[in-house]
N, C-alpha and C positions, 0 to 999 in steps of 0.2 A: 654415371649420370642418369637421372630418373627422369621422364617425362610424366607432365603436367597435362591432362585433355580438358579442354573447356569448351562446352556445347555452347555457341550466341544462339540464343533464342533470339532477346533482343528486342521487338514487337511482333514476331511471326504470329503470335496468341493472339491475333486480332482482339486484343480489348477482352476475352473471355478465360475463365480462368480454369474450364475445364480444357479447353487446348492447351492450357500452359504448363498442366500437368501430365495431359499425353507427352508432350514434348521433353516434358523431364524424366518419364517413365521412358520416352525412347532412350535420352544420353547416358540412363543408370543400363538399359540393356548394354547399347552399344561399349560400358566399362568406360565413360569419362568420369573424371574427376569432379568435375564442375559445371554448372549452368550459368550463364550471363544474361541478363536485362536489363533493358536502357530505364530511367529515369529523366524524367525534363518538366521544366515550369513552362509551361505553353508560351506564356505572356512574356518571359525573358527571351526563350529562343528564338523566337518567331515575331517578327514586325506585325502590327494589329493591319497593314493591307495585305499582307500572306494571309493572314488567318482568314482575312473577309475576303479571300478569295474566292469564287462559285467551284463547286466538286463536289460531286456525284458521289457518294459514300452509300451503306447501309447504315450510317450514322446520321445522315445530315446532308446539305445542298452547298456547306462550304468549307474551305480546309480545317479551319476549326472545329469543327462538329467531327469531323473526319479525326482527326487527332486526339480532341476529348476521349473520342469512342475506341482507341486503342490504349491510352495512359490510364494505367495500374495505379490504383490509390492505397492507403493504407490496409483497408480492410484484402483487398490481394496483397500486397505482399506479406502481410499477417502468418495468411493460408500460405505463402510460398515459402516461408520459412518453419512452419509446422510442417509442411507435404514432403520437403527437403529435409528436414532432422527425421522425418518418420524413413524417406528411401537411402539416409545414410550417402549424401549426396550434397556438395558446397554449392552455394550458392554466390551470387555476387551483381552486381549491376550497375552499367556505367552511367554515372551524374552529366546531366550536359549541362548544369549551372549550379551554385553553389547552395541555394534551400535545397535543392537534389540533393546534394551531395549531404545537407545538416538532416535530412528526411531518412536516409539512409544509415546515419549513423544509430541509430534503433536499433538494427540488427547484425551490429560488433561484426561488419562485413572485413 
């Protein structure tokens, strides 16, 4: 039996996409197999009085802004699948609603 390692990143990248390839330069040192990152449509997961909840971010004054300022758009996960085929390292990222999950299918996860 083989084992399978998979590094959750997940949102640790706060929103930026040079931590998110430190993070994946760490799981290729540490010998994992794979990296995971979440995907989410703000507006499905989240009720519009969470989101217009007041928080303190370096994004913003509420949980929205907060959130925005961590979710990965097309243009990162582009670079995370060029960064990941260049370190020879899977990639993958869990869908929390279903445009996630059709958003995702782009890169034959």
């Amino acid at each position: 039996m083989n084992t399978f390692i998979i590094a959750e990143i997940g949102i640790n990248h706060n929103g930026d996409i040079k931590i998110a390839k430190k993070l994946i330069d760490g799981a290729v040192e540490a010998g994992c197999d794979m990296v995971k990152f979440q995907k989410r449509t703000l507006d499905l997961v989240y009720t519009q009085e969470e989101l217009n909840k007041p928080r303190e971010s370096p994004w913003g004054t509420t949980n929205r802004q907060q959130k925005e300022g961590l979710e990965f758009g097309e243009t990162e996960y582009d670079e995370i699948d060029r960064y990941c085929k260049q370190k020879n390292i899977e990639w993958t990222a869990s869908a929390w609603d279903v445009p996630s999950q059709l958003f995702l299918r782009k890169y034959d996860l």
